[in-house]
MIZALO-329498 format. One record per residue (C-alpha): residue number from 1; x, y, z; chain; residue in one letter. Coordinates in steps of 0.001 Angstrom, whole numbers, plus 500000, padded with zeros to 6 digits. Layout:
residues N
<i NUM; xx X; yy Y; zz Z; ch A; aa a> $
...
This chain:
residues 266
<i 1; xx 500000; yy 500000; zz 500000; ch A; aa x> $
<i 2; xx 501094; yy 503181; zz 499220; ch A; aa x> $
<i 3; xx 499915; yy 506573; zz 501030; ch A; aa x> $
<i 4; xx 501193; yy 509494; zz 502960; ch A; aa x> $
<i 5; xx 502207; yy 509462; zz 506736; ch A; aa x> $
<i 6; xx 500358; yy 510665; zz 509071; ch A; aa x> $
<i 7; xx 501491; yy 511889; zz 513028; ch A; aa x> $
<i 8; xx 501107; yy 507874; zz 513962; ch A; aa x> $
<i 9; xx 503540; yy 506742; zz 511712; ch A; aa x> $
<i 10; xx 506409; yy 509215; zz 513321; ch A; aa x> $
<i 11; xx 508456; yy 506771; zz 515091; ch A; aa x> $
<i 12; xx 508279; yy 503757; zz 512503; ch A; aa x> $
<i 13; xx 509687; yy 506590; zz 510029; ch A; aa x> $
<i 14; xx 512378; yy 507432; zz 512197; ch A; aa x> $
<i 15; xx 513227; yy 504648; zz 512746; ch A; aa x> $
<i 16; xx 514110; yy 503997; zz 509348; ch A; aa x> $
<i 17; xx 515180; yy 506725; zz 508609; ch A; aa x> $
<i 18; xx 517981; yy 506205; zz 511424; ch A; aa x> $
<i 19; xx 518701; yy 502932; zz 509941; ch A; aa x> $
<i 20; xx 519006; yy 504589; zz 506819; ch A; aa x> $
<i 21; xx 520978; yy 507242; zz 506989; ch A; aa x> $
<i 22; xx 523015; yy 507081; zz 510301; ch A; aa x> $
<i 23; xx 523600; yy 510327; zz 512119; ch A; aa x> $
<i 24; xx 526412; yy 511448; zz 514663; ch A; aa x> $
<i 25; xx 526608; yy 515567; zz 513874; ch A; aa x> $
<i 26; xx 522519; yy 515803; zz 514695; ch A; aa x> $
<i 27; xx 521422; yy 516405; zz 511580; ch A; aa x> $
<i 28; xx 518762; yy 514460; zz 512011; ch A; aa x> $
<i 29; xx 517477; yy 515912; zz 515354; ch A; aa x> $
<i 30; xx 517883; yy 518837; zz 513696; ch A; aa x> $
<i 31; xx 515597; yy 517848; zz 510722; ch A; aa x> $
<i 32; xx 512835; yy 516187; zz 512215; ch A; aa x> $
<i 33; xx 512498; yy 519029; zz 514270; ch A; aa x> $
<i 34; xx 512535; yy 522162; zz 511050; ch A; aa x> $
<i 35; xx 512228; yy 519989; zz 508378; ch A; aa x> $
<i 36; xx 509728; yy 516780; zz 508494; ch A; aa x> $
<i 37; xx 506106; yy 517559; zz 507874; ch A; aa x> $
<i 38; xx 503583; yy 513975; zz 507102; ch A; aa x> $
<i 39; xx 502223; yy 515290; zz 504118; ch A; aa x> $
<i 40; xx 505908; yy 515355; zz 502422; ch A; aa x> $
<i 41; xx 506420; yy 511942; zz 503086; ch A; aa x> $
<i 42; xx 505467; yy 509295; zz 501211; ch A; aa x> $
<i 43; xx 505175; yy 505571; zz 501845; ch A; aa x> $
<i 44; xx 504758; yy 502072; zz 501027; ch A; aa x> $
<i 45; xx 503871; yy 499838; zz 503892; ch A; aa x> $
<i 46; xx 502586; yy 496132; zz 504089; ch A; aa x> $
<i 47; xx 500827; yy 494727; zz 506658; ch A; aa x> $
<i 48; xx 501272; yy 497810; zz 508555; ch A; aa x> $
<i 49; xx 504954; yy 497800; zz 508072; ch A; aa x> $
<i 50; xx 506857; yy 500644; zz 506710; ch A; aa x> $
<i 51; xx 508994; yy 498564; zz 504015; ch A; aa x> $
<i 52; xx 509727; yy 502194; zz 502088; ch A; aa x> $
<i 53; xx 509580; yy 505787; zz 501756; ch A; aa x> $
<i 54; xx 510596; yy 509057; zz 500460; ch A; aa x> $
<i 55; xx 510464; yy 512753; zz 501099; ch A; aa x> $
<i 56; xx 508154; yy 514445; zz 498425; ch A; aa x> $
<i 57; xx 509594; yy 518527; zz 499184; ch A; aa x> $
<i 58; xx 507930; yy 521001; zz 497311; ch A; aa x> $
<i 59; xx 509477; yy 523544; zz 495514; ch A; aa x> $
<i 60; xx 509375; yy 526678; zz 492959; ch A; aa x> $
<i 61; xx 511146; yy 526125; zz 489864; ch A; aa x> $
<i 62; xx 512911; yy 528707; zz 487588; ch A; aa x> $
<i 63; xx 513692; yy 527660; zz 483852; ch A; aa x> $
<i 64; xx 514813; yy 530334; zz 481419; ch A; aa x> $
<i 65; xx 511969; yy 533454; zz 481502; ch A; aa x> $
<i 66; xx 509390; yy 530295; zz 483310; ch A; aa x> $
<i 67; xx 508365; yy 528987; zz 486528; ch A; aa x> $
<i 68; xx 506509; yy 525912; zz 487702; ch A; aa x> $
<i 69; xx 506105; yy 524029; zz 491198; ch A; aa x> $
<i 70; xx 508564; yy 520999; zz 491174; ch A; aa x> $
<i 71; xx 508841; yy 517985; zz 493508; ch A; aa x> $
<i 72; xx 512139; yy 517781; zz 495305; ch A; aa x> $
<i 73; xx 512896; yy 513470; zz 495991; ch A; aa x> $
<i 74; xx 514388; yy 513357; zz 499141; ch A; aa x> $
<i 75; xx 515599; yy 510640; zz 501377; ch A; aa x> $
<i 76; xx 514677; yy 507815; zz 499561; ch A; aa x> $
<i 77; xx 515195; yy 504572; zz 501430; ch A; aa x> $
<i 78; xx 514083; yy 500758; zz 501717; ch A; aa x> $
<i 79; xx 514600; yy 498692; zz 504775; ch A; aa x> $
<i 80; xx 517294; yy 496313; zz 503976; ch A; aa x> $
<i 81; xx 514863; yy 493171; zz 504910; ch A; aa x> $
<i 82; xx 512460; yy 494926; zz 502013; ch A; aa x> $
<i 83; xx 515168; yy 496113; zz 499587; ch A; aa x> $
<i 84; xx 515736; yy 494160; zz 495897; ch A; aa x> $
<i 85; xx 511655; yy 493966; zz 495629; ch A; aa x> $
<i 86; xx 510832; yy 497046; zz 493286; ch A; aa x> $
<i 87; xx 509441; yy 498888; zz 496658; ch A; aa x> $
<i 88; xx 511670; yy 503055; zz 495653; ch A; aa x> $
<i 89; xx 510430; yy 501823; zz 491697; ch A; aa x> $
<i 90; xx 506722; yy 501684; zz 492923; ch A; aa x> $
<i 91; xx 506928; yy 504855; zz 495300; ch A; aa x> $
<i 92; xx 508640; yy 507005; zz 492201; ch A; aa x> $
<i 93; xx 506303; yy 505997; zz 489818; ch A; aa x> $
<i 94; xx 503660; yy 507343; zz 492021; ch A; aa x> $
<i 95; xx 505270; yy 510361; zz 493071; ch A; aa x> $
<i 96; xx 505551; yy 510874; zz 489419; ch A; aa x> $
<i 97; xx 501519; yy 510403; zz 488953; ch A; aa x> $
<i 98; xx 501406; yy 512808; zz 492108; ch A; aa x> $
<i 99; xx 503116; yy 515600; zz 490244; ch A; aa x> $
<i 100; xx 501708; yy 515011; zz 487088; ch A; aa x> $
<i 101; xx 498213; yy 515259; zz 488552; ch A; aa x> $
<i 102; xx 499191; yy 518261; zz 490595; ch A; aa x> $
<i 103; xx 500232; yy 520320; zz 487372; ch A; aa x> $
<i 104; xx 504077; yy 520152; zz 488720; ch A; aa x> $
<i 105; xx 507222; yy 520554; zz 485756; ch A; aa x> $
<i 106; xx 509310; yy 518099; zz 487489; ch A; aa x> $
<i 107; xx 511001; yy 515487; zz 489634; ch A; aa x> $
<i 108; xx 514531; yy 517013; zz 490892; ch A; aa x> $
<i 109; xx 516657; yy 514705; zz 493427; ch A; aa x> $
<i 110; xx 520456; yy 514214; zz 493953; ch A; aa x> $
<i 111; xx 522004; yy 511892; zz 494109; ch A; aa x> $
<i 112; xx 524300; yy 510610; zz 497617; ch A; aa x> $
<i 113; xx 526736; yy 508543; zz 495692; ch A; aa x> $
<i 114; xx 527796; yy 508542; zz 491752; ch A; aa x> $
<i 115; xx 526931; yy 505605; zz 490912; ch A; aa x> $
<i 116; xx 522991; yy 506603; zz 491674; ch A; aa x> $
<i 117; xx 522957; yy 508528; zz 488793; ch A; aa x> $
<i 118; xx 522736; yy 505299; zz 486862; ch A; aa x> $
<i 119; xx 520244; yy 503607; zz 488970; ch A; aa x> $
<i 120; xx 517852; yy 506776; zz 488691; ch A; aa x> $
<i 121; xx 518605; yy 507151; zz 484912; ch A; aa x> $
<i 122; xx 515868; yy 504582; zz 483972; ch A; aa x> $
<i 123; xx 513276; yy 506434; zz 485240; ch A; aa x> $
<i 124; xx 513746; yy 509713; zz 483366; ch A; aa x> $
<i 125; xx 516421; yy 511246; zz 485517; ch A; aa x> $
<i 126; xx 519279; yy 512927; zz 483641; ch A; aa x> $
<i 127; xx 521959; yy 515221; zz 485211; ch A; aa x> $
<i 128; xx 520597; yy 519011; zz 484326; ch A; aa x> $
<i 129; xx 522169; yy 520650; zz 487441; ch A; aa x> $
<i 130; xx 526284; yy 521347; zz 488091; ch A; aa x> $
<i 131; xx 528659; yy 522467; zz 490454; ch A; aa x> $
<i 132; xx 532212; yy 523026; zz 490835; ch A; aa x> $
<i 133; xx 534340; yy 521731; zz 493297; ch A; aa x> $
<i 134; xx 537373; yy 523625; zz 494631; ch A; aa x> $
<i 135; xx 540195; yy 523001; zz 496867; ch A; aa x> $
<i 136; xx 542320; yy 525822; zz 498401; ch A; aa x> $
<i 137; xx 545185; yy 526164; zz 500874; ch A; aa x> $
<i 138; xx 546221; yy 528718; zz 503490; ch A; aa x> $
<i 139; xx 548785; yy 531340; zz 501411; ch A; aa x> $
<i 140; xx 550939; yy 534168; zz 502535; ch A; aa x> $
<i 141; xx 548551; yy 536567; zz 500485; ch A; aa x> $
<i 142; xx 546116; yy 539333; zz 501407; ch A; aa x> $
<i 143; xx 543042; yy 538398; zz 502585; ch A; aa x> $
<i 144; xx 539509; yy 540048; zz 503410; ch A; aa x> $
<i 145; xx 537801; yy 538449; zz 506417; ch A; aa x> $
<i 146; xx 534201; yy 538163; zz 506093; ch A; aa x> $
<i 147; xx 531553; yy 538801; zz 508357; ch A; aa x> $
<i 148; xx 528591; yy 536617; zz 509728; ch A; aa x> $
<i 149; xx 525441; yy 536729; zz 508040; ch A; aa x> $
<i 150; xx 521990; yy 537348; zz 509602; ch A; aa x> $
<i 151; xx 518591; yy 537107; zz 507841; ch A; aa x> $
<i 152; xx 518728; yy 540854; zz 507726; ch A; aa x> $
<i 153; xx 521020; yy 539918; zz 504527; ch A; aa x> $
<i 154; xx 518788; yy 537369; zz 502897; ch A; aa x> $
<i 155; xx 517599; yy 539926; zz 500046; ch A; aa x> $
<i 156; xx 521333; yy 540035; zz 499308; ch A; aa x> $
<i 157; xx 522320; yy 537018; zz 499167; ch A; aa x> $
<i 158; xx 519059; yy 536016; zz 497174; ch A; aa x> $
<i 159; xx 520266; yy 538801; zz 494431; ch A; aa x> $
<i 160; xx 523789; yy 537323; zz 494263; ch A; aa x> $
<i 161; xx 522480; yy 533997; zz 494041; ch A; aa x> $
<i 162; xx 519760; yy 534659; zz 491421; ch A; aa x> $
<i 163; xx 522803; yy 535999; zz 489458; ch A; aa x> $
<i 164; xx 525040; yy 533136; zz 489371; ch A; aa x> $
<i 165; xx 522621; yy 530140; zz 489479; ch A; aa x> $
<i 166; xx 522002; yy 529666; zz 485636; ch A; aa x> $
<i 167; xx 518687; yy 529667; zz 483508; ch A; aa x> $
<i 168; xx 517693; yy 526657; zz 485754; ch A; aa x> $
<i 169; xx 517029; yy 527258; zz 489352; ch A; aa x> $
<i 170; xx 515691; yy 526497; zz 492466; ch A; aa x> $
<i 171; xx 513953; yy 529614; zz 493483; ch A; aa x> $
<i 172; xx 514617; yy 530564; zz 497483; ch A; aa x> $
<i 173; xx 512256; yy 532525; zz 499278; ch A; aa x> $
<i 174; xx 512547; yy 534124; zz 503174; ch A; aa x> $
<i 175; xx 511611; yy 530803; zz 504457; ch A; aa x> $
<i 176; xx 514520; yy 529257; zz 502365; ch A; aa x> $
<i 177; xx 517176; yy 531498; zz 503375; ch A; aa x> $
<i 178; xx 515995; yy 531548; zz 506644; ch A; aa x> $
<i 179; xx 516144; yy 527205; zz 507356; ch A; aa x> $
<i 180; xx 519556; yy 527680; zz 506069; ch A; aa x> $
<i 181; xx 520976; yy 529892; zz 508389; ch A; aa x> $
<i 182; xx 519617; yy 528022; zz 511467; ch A; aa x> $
<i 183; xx 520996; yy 524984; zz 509919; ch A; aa x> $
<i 184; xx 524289; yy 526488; zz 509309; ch A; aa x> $
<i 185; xx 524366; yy 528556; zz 512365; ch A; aa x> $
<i 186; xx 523324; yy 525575; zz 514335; ch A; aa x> $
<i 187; xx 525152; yy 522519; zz 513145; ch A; aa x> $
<i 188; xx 527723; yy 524611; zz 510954; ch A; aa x> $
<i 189; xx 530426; yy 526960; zz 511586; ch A; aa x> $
<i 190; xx 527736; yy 529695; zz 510019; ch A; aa x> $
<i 191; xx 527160; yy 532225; zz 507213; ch A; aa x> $
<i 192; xx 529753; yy 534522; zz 506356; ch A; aa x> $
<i 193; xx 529664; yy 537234; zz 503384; ch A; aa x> $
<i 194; xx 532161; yy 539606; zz 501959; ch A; aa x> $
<i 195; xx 531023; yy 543142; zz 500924; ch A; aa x> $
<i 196; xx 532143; yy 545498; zz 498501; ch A; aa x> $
<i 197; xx 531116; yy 549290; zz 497371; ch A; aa x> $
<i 198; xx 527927; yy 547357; zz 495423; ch A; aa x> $
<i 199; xx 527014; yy 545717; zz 498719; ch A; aa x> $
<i 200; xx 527492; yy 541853; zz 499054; ch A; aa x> $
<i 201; xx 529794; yy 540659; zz 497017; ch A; aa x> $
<i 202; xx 530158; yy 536906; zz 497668; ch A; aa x> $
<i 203; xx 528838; yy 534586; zz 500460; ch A; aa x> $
<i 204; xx 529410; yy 530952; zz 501957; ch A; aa x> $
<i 205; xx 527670; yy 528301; zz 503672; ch A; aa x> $
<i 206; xx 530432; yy 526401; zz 506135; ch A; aa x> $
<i 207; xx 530303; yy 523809; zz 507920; ch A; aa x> $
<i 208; xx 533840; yy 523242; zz 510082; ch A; aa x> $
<i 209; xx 536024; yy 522029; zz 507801; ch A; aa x> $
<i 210; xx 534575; yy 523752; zz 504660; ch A; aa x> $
<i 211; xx 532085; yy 525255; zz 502673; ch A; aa x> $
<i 212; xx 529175; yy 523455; zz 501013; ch A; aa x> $
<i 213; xx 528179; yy 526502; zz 498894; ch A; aa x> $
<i 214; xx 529875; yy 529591; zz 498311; ch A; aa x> $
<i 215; xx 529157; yy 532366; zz 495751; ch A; aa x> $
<i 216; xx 531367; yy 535044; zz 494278; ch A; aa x> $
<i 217; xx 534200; yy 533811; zz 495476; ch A; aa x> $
<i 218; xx 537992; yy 535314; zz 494972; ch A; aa x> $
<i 219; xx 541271; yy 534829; zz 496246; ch A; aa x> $
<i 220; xx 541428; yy 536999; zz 499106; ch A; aa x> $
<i 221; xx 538216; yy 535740; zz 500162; ch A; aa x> $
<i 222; xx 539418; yy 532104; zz 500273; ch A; aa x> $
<i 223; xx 541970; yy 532818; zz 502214; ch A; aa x> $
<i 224; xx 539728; yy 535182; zz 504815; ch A; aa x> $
<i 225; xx 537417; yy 531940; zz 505047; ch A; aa x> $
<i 226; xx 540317; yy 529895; zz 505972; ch A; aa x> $
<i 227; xx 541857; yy 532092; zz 508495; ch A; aa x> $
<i 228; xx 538189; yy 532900; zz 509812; ch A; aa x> $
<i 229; xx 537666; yy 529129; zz 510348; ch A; aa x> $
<i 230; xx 541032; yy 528687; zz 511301; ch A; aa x> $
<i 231; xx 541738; yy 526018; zz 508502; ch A; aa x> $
<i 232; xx 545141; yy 525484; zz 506564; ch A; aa x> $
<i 233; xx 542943; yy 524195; zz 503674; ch A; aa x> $
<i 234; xx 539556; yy 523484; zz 502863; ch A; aa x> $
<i 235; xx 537032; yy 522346; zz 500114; ch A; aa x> $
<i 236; xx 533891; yy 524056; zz 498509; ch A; aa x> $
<i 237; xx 531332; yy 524056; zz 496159; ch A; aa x> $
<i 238; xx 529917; yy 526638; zz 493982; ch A; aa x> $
<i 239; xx 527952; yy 527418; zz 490640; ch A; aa x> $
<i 240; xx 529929; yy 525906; zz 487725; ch A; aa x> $
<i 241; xx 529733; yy 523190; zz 484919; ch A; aa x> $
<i 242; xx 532171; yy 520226; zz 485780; ch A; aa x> $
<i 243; xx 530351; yy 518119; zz 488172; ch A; aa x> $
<i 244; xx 527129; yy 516545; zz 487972; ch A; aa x> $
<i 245; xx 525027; yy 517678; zz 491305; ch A; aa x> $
<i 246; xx 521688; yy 516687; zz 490750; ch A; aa x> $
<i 247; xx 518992; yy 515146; zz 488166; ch A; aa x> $
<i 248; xx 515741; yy 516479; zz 486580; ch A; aa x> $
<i 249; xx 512876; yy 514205; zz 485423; ch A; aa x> $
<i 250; xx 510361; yy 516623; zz 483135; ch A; aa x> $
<i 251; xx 507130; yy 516165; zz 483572; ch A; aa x> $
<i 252; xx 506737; yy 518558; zz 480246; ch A; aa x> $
<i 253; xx 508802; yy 519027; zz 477144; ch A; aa x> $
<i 254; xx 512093; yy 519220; zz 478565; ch A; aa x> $
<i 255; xx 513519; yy 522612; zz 478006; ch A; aa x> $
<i 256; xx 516825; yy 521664; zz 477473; ch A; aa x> $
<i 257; xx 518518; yy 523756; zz 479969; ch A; aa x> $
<i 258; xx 521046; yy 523320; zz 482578; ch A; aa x> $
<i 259; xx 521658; yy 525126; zz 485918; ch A; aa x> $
<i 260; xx 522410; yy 524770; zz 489636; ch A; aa x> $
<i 261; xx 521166; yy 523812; zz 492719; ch A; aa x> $
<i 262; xx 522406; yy 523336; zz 495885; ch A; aa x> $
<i 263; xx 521522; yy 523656; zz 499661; ch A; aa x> $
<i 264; xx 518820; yy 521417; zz 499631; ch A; aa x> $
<i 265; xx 519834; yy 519469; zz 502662; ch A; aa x> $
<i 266; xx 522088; yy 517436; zz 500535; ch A; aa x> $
């Protein structure tokens, strides 16, 4: 059977969910407290038995001059006595019914390991959204220390980003920016933003030993990040075209466009 959870079913789905996807930095305290909501999650039971489920998060899309509500997949698991049955087939197919009934453009997901990208490919999924990955070290060069961000600078940093996503986009509104920064500021090492005579010039999203997205990044910004998280190197991700960060099934004539996306508790 498949259906959406209601309040009864919290502990069977976190229990999963723990067996899942194993937590030790309280991200998933930290979820099921901001994050989980019953009507999001969808599942397939039997006999009362949660043998499946996945996190149906709803979204605004942005592709070249359109928009359209999208369906972000999220946390898709099977309990290993349930797994090798067709169970995440059967709940995608009827997310994809969902959306298609609902009037949504798309399925968007990314996925945890490389080789996933294969296993969702079959179902429509191809790789529409990219990232770059960069590496730097601590360098006897001028740098600009940033300062922490509040969500008195979320209309900032939602300009910067609509700049540099690409013609296809997740759209972030208040509440958007605003999850973030209590993630970040709660699990993280924070928000921190640079500023120039234009106003915010480049921001990033850090967790200790790095950042997971940063924007507008330059050389004396790197190395203000490292010396403001006291780091001799560190790793992060930004807008760019070399890696493959997450998948796009249309639901309508595919556009053909490519983009980025990123922060969506990945």
């Amino acid at each position: 059977m498949i259906r959406f959870a209601d309040t009864g079913d919290l502990e069977a789905v976190r229990r999963l969910w723990e067996t899942c996807f194993p937590d030790e930095g309280g991200f998933n305290d930290w979820f099921f407290e901001n994050r989980y909501a019953p009507r999001h999650t969808l599942l397939f039971t039997d006999e009362g038995v949660i043998c499946a489920m996945l996190q149906m998060l709803p979204y605004r899309l942005r592709f070249g001059a359109r928009t359209g509500d999208a369906t972000y997949i999220y946390g898709a698991c099977t309990d290993p006595a349930f797994r090798r049955r067709g169970l995440m087939a059967r709940l995608l197919e009827h997310s994809f019914a969902l959306d298609r009934e609902a009037g949504r453009v798309c399925s968007m997901l990314i996925p945890a390991e490389k080789w996933l990208f294969d296993f969702y490919r079959p179902f429509g999924y191809e790789p529409a959204f990219f990232a770059d990955k960069r590496r730097v070290e601590r360098q006897a060069v001028s740098a600009l220390l940033p300062r922490r961000l509040t969500g008195a600078d979320i209309p900032a940093m939602d300009a910067l980003y609509a700049r540099s996503a690409g013609e296809l986009a997740v759209l972030r509104d208040d509440a958007f920016w605003r999850m973030q920064l209590s993630l970040f500021d709660a699990l993280g090492a924070g928000v921190y933003g640079w500023f120039g005579e234009d106003g915010l010039a480049a921001y990033a999203f850090c967790w200790a030993d790095g950042a997971q997205e940063a924007v507008g990044m330059r050389p004396a910004y790197e190395q203000g990040l490292l010396q403001t998280l006291g780091l001799a190197a560190l790793s992060y991700t930004a807008p760019g075209g070399k890696m493959p960060l997450g998948c796009v099934k249309w639901h309508i004539p595919s556009p053909n466009q490519t983009g980025y996306f990123n922060l969506m508790l990945n």
